[in-house]
Backbone as XML, in Angstrom:
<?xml version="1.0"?>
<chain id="A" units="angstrom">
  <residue number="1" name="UNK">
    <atom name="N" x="-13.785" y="6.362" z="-8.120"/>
    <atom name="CA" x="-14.162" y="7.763" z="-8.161"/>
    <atom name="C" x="-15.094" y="8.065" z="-6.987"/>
  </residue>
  <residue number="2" name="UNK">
    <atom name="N" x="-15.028" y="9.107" z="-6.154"/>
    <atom name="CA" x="-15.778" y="9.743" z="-5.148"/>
    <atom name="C" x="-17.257" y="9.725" z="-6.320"/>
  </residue>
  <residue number="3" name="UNK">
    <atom name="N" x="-18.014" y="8.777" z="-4.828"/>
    <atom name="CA" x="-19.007" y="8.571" z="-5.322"/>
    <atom name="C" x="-20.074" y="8.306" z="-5.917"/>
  </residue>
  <residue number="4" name="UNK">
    <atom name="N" x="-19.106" y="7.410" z="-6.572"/>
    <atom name="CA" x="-19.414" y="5.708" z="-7.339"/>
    <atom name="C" x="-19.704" y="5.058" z="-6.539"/>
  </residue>
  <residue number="5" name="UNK">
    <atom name="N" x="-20.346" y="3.677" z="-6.849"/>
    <atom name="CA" x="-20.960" y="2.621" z="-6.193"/>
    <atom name="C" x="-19.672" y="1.818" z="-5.607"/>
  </residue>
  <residue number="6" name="UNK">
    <atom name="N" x="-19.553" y="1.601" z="-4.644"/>
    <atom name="CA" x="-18.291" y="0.883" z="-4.190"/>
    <atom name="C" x="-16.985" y="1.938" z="-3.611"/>
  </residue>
  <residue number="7" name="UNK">
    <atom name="N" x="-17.195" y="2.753" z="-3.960"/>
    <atom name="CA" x="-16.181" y="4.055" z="-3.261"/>
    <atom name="C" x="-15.991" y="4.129" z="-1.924"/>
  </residue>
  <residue number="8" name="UNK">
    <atom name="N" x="-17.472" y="4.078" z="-0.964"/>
    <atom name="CA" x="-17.380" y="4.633" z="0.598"/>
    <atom name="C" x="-16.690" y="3.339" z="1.258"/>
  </residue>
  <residue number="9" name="UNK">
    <atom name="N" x="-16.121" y="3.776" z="2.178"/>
    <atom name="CA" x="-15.064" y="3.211" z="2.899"/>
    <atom name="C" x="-15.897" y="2.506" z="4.068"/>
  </residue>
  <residue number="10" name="UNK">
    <atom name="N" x="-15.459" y="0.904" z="4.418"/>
    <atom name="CA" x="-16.191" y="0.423" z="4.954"/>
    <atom name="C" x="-16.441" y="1.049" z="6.883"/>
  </residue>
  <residue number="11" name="UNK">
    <atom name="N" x="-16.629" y="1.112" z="7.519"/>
    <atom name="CA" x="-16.642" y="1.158" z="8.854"/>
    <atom name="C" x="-15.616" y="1.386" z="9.530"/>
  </residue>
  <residue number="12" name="UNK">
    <atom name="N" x="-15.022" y="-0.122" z="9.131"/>
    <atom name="CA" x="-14.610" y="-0.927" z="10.073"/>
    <atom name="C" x="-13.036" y="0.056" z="9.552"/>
  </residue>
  <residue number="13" name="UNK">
    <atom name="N" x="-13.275" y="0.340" z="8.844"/>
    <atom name="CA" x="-11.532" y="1.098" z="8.489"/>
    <atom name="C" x="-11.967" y="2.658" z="8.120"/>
  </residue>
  <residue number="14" name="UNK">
    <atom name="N" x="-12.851" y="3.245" z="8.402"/>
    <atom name="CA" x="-13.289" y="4.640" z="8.308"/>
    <atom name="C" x="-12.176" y="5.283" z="9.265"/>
  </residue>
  <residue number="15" name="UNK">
    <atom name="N" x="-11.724" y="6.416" z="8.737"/>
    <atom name="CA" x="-10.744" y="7.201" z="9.088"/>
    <atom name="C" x="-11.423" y="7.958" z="10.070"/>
  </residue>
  <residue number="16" name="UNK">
    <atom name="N" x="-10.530" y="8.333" z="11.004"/>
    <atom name="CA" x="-10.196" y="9.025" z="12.386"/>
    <atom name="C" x="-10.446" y="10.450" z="11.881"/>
  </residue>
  <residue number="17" name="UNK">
    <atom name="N" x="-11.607" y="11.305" z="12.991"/>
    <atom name="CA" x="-11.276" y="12.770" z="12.382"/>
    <atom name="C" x="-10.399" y="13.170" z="12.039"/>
  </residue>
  <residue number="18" name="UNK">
    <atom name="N" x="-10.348" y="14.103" z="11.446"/>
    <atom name="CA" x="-8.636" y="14.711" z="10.961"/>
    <atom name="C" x="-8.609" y="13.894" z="10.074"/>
  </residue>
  <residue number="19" name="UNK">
    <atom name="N" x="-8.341" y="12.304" z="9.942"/>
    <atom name="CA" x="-7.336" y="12.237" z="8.984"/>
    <atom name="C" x="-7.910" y="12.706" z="7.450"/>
  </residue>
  <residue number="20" name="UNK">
    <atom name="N" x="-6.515" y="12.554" z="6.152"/>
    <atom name="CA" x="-7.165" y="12.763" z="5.351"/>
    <atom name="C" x="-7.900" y="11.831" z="4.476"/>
  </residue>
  <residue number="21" name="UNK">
    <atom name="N" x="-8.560" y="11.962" z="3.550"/>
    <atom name="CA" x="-8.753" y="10.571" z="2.515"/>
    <atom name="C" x="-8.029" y="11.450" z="1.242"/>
  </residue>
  <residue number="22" name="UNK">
    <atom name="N" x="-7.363" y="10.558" z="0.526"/>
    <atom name="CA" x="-6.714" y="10.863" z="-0.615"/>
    <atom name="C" x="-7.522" y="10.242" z="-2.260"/>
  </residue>
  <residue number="23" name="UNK">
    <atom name="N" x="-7.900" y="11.030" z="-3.201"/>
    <atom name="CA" x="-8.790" y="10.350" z="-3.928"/>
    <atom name="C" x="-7.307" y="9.699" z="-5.019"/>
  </residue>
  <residue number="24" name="UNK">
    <atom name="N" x="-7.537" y="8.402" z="-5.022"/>
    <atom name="CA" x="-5.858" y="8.243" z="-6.137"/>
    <atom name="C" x="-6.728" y="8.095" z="-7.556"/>
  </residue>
  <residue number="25" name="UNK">
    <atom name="N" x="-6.264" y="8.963" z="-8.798"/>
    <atom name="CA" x="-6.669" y="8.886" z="-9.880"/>
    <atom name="C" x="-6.430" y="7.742" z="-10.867"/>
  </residue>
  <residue number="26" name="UNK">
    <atom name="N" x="-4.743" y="7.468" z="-10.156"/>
    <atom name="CA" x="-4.454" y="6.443" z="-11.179"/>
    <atom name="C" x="-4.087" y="5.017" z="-10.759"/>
  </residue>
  <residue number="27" name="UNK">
    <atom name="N" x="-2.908" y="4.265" z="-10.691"/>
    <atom name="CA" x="-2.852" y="3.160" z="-10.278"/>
    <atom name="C" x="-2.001" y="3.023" z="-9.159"/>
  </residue>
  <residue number="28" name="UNK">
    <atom name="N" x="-0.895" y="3.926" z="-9.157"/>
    <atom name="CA" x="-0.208" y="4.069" z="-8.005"/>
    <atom name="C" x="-0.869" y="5.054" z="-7.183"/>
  </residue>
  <residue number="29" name="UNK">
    <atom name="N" x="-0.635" y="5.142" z="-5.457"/>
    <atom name="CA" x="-1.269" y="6.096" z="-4.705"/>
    <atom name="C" x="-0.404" y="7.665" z="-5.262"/>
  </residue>
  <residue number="30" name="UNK">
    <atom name="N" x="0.650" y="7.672" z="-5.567"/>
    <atom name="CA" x="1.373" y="8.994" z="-5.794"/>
    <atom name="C" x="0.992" y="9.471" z="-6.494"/>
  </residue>
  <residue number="31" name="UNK">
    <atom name="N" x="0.604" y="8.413" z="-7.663"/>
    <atom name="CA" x="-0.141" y="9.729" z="-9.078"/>
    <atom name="C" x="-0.914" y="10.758" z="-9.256"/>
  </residue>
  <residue number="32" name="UNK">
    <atom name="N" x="-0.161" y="11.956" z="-9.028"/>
    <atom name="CA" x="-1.307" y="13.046" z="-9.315"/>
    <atom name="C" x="-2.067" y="13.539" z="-7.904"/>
  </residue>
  <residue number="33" name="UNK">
    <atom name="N" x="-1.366" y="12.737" z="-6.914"/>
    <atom name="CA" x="-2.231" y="12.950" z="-5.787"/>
    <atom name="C" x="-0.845" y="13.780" z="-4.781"/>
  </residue>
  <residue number="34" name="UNK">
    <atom name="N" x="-1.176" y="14.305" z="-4.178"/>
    <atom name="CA" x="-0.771" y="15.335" z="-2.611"/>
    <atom name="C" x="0.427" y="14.335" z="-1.647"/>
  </residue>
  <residue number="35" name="UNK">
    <atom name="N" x="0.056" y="12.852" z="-1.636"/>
    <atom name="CA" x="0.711" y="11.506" z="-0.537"/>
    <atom name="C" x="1.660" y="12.020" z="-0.375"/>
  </residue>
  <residue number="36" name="UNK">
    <atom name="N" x="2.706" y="12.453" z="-1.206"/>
    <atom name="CA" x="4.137" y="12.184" z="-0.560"/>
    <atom name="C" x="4.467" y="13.451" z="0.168"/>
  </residue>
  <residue number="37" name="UNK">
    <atom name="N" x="3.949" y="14.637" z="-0.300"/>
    <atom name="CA" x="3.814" y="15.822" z="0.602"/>
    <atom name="C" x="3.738" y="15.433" z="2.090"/>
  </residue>
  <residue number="38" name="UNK">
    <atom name="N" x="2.359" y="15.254" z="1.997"/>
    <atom name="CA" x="1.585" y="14.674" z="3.414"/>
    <atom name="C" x="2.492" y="13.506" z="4.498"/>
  </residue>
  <residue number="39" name="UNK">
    <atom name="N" x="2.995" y="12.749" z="3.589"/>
    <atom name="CA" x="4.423" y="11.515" z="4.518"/>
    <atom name="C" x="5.137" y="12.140" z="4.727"/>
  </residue>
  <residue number="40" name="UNK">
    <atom name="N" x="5.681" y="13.130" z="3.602"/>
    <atom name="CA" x="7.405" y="14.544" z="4.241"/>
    <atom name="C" x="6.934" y="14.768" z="5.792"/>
  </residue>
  <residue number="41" name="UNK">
    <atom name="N" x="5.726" y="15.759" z="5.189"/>
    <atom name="CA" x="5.199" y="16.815" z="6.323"/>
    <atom name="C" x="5.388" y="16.358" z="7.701"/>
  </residue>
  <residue number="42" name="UNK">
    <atom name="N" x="4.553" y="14.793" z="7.608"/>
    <atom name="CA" x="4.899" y="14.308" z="9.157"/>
    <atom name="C" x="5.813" y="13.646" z="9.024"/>
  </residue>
  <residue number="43" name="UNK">
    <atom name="N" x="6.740" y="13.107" z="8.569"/>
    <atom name="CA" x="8.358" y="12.540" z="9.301"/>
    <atom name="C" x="8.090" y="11.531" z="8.794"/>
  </residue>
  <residue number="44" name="UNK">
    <atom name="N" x="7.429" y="10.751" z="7.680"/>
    <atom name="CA" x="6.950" y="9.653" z="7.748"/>
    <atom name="C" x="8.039" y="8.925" z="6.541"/>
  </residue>
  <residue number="45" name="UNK">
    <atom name="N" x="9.092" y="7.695" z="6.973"/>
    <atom name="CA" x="9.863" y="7.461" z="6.255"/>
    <atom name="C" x="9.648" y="5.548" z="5.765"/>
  </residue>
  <residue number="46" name="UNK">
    <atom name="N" x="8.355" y="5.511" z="6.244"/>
    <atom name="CA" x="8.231" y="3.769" z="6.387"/>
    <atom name="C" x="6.595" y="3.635" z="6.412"/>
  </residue>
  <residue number="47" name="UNK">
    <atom name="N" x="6.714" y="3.105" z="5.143"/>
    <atom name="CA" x="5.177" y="2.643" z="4.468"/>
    <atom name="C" x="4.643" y="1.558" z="4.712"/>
  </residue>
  <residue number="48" name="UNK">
    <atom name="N" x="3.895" y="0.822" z="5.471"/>
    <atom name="CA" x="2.943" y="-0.502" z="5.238"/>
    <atom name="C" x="1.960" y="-0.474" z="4.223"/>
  </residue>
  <residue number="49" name="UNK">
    <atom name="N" x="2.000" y="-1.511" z="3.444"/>
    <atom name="CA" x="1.335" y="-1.373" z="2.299"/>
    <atom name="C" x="0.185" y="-2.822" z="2.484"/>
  </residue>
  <residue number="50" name="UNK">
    <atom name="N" x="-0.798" y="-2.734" z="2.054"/>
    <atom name="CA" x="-2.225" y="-3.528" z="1.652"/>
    <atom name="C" x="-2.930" y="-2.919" z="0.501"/>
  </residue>
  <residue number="51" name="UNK">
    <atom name="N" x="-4.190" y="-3.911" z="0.620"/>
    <atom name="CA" x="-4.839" y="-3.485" z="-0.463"/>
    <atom name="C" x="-5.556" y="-4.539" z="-1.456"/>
  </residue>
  <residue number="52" name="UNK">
    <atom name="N" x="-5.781" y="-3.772" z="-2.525"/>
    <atom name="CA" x="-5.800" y="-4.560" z="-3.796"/>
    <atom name="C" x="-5.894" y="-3.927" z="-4.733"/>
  </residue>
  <residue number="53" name="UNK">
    <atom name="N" x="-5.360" y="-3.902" z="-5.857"/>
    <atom name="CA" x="-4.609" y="-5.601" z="-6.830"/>
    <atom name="C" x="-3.112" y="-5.611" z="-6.398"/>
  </residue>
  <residue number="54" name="UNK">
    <atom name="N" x="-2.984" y="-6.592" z="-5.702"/>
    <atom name="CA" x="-1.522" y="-7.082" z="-5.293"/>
    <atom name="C" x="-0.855" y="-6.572" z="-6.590"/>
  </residue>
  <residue number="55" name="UNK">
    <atom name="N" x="-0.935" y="-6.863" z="-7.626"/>
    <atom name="CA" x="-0.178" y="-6.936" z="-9.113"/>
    <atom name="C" x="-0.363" y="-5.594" z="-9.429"/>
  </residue>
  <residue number="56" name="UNK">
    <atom name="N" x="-1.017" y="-5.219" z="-9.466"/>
    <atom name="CA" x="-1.004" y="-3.794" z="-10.127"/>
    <atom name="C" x="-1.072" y="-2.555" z="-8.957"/>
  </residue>
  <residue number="57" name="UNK">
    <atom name="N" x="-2.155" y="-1.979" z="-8.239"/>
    <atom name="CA" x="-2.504" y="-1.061" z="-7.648"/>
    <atom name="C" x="-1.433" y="-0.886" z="-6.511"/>
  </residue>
  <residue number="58" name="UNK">
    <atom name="N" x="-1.390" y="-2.099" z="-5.867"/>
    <atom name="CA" x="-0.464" y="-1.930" z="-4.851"/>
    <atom name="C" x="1.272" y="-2.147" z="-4.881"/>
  </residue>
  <residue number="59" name="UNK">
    <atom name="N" x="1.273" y="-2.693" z="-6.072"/>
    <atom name="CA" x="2.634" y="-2.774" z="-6.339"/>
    <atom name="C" x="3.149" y="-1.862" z="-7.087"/>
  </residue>
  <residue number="60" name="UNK">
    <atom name="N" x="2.226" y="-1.068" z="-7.772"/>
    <atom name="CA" x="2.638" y="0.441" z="-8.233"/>
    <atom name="C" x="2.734" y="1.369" z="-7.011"/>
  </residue>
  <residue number="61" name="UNK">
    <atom name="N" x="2.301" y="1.006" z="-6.562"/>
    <atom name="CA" x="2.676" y="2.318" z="-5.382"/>
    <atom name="C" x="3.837" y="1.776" z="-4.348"/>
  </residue>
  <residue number="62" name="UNK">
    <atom name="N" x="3.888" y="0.597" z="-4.622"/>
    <atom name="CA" x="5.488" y="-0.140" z="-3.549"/>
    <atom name="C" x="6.298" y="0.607" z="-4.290"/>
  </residue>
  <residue number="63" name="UNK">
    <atom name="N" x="6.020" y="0.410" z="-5.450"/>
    <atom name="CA" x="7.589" y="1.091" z="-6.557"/>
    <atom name="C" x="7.835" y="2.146" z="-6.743"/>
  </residue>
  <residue number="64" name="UNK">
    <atom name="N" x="6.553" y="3.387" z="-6.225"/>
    <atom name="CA" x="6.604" y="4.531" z="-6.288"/>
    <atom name="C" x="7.061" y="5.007" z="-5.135"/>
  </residue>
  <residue number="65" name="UNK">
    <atom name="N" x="6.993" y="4.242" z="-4.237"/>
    <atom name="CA" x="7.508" y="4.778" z="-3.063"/>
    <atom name="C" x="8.650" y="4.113" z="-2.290"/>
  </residue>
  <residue number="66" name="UNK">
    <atom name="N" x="9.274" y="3.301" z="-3.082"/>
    <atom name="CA" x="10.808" y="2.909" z="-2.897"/>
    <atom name="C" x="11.437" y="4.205" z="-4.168"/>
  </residue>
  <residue number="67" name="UNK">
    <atom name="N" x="10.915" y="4.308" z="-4.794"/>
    <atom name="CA" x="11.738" y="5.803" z="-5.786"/>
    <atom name="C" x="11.621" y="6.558" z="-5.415"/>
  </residue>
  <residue number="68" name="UNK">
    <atom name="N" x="11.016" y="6.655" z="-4.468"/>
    <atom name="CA" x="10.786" y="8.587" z="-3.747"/>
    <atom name="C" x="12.022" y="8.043" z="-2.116"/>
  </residue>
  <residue number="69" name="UNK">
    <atom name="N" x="11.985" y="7.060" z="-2.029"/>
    <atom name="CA" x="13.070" y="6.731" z="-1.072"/>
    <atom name="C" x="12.377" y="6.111" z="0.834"/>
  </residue>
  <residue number="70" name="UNK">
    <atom name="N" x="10.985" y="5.903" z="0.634"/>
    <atom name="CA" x="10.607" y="5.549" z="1.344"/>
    <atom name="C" x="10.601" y="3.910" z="1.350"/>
  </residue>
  <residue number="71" name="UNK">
    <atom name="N" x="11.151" y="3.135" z="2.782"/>
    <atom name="CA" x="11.025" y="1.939" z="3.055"/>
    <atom name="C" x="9.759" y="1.376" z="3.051"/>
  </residue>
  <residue number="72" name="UNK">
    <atom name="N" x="9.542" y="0.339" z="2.644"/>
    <atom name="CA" x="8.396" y="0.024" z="2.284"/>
    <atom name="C" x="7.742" y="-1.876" z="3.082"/>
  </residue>
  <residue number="73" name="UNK">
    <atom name="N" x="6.902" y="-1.909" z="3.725"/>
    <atom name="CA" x="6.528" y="-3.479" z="3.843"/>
    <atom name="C" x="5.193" y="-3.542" z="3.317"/>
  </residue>
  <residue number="74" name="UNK">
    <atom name="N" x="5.023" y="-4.713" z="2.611"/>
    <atom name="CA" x="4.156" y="-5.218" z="2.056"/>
    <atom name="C" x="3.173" y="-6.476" z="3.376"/>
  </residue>
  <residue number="75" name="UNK">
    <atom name="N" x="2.189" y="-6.102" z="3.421"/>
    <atom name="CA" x="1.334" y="-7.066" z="4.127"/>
    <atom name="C" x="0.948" y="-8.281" z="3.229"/>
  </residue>
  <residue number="76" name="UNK">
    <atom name="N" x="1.506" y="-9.460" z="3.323"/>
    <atom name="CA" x="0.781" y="-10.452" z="2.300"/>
    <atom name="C" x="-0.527" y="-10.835" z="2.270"/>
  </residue>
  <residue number="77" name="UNK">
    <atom name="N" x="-0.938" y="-10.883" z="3.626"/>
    <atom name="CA" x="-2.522" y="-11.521" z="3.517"/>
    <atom name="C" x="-3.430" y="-10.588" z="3.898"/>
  </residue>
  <residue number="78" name="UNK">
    <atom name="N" x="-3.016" y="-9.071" z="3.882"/>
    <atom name="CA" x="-3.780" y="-8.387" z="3.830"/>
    <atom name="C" x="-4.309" y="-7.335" z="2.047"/>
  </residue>
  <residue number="79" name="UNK">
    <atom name="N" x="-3.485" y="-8.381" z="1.069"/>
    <atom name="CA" x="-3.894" y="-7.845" z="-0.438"/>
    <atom name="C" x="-4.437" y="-8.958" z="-0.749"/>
  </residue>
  <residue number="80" name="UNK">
    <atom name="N" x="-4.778" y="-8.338" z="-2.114"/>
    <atom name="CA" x="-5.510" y="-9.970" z="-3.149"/>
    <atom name="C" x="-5.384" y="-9.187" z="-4.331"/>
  </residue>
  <residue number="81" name="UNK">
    <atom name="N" x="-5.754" y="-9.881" z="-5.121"/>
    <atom name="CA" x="-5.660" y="-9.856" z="-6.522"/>
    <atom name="C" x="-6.943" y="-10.514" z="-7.173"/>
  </residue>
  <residue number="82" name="UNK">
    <atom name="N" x="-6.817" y="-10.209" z="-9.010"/>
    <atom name="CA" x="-8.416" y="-11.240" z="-9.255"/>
    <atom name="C" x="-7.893" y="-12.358" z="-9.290"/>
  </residue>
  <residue number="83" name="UNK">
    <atom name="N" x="-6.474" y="-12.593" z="-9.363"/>
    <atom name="CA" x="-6.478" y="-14.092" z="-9.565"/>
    <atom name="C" x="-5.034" y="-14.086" z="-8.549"/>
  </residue>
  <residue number="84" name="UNK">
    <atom name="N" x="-5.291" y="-15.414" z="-7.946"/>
    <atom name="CA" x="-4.349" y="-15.746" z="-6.851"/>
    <atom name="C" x="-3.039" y="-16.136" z="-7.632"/>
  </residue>
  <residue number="85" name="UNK">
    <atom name="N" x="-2.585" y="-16.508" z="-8.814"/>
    <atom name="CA" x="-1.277" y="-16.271" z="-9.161"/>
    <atom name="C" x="-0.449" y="-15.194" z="-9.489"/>
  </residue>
  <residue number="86" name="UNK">
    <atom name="N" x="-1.391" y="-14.086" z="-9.688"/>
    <atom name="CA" x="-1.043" y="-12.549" z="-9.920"/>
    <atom name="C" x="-0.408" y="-12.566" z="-8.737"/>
  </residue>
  <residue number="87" name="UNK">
    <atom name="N" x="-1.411" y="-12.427" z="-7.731"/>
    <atom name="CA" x="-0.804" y="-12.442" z="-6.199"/>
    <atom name="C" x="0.426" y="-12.548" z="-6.124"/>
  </residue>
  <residue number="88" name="UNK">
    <atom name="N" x="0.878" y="-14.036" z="-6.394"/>
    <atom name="CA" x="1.952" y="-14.708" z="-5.374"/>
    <atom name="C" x="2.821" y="-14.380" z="-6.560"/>
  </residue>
  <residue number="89" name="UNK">
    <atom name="N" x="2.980" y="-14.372" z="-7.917"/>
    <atom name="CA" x="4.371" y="-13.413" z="-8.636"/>
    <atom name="C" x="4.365" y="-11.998" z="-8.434"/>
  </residue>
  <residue number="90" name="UNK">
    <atom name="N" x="2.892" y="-11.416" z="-8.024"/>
    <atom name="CA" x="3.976" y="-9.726" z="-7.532"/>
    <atom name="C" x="4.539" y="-10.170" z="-6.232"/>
  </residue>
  <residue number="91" name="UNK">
    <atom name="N" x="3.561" y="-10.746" z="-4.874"/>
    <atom name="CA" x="5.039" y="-10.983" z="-3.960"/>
    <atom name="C" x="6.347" y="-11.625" z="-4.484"/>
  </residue>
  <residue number="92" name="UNK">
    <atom name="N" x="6.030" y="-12.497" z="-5.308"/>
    <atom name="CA" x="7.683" y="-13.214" z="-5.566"/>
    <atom name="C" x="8.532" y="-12.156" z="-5.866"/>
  </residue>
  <residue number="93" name="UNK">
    <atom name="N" x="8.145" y="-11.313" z="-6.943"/>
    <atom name="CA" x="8.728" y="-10.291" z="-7.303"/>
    <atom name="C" x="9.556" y="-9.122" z="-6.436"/>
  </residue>
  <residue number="94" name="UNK">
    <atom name="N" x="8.637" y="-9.097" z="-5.142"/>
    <atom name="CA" x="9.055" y="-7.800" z="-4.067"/>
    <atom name="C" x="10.049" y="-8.573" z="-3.618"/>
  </residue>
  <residue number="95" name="UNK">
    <atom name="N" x="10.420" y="-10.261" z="-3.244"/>
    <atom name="CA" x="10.896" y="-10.674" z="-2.336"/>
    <atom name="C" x="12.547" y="-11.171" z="-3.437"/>
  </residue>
  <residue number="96" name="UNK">
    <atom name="N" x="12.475" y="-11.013" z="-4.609"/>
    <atom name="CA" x="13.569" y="-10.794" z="-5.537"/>
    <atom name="C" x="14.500" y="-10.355" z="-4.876"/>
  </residue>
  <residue number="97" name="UNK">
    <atom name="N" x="16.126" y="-10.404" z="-5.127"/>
    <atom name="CA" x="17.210" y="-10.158" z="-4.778"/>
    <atom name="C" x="17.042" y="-9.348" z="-3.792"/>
  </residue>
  <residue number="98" name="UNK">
    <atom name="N" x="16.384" y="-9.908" z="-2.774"/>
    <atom name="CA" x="16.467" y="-9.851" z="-1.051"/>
    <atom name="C" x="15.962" y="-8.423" z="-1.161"/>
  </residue>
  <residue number="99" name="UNK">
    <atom name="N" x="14.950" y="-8.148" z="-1.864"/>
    <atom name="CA" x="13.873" y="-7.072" z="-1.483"/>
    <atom name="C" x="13.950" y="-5.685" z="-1.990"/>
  </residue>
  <residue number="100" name="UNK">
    <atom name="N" x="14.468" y="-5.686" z="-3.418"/>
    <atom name="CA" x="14.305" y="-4.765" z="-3.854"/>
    <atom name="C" x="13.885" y="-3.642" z="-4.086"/>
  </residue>
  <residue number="101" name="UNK">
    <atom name="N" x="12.750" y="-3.406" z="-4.139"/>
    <atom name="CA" x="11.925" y="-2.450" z="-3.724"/>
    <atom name="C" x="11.122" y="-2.327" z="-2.191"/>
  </residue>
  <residue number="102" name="UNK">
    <atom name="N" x="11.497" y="-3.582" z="-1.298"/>
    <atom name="CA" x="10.583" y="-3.531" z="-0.317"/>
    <atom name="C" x="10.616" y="-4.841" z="0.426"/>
  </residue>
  <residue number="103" name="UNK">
    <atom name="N" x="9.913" y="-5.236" z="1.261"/>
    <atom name="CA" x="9.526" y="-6.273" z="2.194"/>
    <atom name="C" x="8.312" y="-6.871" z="2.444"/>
  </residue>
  <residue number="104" name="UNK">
    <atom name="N" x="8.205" y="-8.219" z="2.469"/>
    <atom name="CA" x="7.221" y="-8.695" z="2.675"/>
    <atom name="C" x="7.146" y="-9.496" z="4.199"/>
  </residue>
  <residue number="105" name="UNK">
    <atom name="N" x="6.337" y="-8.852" z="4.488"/>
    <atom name="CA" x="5.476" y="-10.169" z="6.299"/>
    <atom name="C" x="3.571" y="-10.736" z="5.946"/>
  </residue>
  <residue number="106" name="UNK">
    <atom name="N" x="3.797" y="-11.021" z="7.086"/>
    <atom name="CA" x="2.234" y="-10.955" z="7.622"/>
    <atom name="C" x="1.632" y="-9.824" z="8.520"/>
  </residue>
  <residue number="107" name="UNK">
    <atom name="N" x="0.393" y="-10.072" z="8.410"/>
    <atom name="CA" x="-0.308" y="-9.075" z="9.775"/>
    <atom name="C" x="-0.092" y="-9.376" z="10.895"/>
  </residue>
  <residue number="108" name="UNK">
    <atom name="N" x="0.040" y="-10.926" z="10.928"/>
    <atom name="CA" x="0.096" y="-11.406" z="12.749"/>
    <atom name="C" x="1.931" y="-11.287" z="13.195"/>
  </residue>
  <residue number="109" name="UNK">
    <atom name="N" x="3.136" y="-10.869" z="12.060"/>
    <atom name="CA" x="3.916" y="-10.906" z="12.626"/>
    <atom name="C" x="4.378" y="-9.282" z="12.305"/>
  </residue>
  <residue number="110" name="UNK">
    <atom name="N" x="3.743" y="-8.741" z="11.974"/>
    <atom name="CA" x="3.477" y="-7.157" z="12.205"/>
    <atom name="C" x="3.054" y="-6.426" z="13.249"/>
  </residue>
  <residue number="111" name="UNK">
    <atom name="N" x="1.756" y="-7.183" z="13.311"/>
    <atom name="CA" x="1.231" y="-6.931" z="15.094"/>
    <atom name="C" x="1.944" y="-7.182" z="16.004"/>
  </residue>
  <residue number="112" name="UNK">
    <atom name="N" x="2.433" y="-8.492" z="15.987"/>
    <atom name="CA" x="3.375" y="-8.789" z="17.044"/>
    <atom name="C" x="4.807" y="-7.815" z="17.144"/>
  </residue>
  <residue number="113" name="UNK">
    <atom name="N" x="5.410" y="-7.668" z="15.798"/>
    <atom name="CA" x="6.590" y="-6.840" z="16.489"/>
    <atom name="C" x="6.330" y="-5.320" z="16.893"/>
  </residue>
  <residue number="114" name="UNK">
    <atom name="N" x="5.082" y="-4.193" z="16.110"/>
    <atom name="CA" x="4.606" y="-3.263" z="16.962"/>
    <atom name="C" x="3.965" y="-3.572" z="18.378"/>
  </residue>
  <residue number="115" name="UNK">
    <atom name="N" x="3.266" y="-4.518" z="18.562"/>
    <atom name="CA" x="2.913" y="-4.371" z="20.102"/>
    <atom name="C" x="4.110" y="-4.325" z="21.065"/>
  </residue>
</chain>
């Protein structure tokens, strides 16, 4: 919640004027919130996803946004979970019958194919 202890966004990933911050109410980013408007608006058809809880927070919103029809990659070592087996069965899960809802990489072979 805006403005709870743990809410403000660290520095090092503080958003660019303009952009927006989206407050998400529930567990997926779509719930109840403006996001998918805002991805139409700009052309935006391909999601990188991080975060945390691998298992829940962020994998609700992989699934919400392979149903709205957006492609989706999952960053592996840029989520966590409270417990590292949560982790590695929601990736197992994304990486199910060759990617069902989505895709999984790394950051360093993410970086590498945008640069």
């Amino acid at each position: 919640m805006r403005g709870e202890p743990g809410w403000d966004i660290i520095p090092e990933l503080a958003p660019l004027d303009g952009e927006p911050i989206i407050d998400k109410p529930g567990k997926g980013s779509f719930c109840a919130t403006d996001l998918e408007l805002m991805l139409r608006l700009r052309g935006i058809d391909n999601i990188v996803l991080t975060g945390i809880t691998t298992d829940v927070c962020v994998h609700t919103t992989m699934r919400e946004a392979n149903d709205r029809g957006f492609e989706c990659l999952l960053l592996e070592d840029c989520c966590g979970a409270t417990d590292r087996s949560n982790h590695d069965h929601a990736i197992k899960m994304i990486k199910m019958q060759g990617g069902v809802f989505g895709a999984v990489s790394d950051s360093a072979k993410f970086i590498e194919a945008i640069a």
